[in-house]
C-alpha positions as CSV (number, residue, x, y, z in Angstrom):
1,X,0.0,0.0,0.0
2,X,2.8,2.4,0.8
3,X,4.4,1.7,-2.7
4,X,1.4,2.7,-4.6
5,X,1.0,5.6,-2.6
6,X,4.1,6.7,-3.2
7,X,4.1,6.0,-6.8
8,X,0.5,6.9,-7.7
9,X,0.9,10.4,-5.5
10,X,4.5,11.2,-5.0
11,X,5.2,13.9,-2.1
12,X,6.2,17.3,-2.6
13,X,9.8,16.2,-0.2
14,X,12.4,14.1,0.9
15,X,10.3,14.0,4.1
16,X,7.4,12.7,2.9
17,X,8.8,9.8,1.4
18,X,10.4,8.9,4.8
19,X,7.2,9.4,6.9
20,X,6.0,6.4,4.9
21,X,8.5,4.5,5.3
22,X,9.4,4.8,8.6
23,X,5.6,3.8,9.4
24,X,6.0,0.7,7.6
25,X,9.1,-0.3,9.1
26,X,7.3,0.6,12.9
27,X,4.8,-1.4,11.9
28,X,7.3,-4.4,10.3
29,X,8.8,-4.0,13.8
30,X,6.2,-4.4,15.7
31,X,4.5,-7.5,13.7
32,X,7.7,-9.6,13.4
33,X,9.6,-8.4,16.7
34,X,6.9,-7.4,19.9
35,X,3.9,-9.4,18.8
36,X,3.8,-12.7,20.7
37,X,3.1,-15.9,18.8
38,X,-0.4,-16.4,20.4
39,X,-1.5,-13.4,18.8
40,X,-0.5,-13.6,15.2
41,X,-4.1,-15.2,14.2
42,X,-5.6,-11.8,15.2
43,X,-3.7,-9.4,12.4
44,X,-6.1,-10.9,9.3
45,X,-8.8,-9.1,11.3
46,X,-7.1,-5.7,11.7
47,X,-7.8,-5.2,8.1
48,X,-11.4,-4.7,8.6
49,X,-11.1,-1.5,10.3
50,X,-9.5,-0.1,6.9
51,X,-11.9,-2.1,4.9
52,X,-15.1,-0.6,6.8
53,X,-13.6,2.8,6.2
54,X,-12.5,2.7,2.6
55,X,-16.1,1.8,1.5
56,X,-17.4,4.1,4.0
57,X,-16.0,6.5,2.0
58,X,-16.3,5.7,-1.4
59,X,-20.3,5.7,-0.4
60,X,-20.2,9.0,0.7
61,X,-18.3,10.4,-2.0
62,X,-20.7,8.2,-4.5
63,X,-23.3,9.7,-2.5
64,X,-22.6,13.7,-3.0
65,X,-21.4,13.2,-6.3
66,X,-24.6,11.7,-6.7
67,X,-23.6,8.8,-9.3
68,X,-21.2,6.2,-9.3
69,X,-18.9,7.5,-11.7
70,X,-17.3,4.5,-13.3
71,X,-18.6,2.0,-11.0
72,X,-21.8,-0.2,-12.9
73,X,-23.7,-1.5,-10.8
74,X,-23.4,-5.2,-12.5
75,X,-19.1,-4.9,-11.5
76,X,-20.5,-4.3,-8.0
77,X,-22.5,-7.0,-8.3
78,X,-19.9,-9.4,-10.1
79,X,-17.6,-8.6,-7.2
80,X,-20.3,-9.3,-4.4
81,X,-21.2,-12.5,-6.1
82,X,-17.2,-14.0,-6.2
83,X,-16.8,-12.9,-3.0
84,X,-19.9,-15.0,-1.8
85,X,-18.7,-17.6,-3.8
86,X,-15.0,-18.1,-2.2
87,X,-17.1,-17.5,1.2
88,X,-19.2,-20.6,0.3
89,X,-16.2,-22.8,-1.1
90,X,-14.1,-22.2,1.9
91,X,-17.2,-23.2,4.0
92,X,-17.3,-26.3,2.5
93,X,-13.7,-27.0,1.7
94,X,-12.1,-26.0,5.1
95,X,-14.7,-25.0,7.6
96,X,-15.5,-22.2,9.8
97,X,-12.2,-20.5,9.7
98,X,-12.7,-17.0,10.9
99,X,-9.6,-15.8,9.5
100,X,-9.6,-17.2,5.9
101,X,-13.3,-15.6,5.8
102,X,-12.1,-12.3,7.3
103,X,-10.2,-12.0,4.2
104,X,-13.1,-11.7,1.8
105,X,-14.1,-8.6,1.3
């Protein structure tokens, strides 16, 4: 995620590249060095947070533009269906595994 916000909006300085960075490697730190082995299953569900607020947002911003811009419905659909679909084969292939299913968003 850092890399393609780098790329796709490069900072004005020096110092915004290393604010990124430097985040990444904090958070590499703390991941691989502080985090206990008993915890690890619980970073697949940290991502929900970010997921709740990234659609939150592109509602919001569908909702005062007042269209969708280039989102069709049917793609929104498409992308519900798969993800309904992986949700149902990892149901019946694997189980209840809260983690796996986390994942699909």
């Amino acid at each position: 995620m850092f890399g393609l916000y780098l790329f796709y909006k490069p900072p004005a300085s020096v110092v915004g590249y290393v604010k990124p960075i430097a985040g990444y490697g904090v958070y590499l730190a703390v991941v691989f060095i502080f985090i206990p082995l008993d915890y690890v299953y619980f970073l697949p569900r940290l991502n929900w947070p970010m997921v709740i607020y990234t659609r939150g947002a592109q509602i919001y911003a569908n909702y005062v533009n007042g269209h969708t811009g280039s989102q069709s419905p049917i793609t929104i659909l498409m992308q519900a269906g798969g993800s309904a679909i992986r949700i149902f084969t990892t149901l019946v292939m694997i189980g209840f595994d809260l983690n796996l299913l986390m994942g699909y968003r």
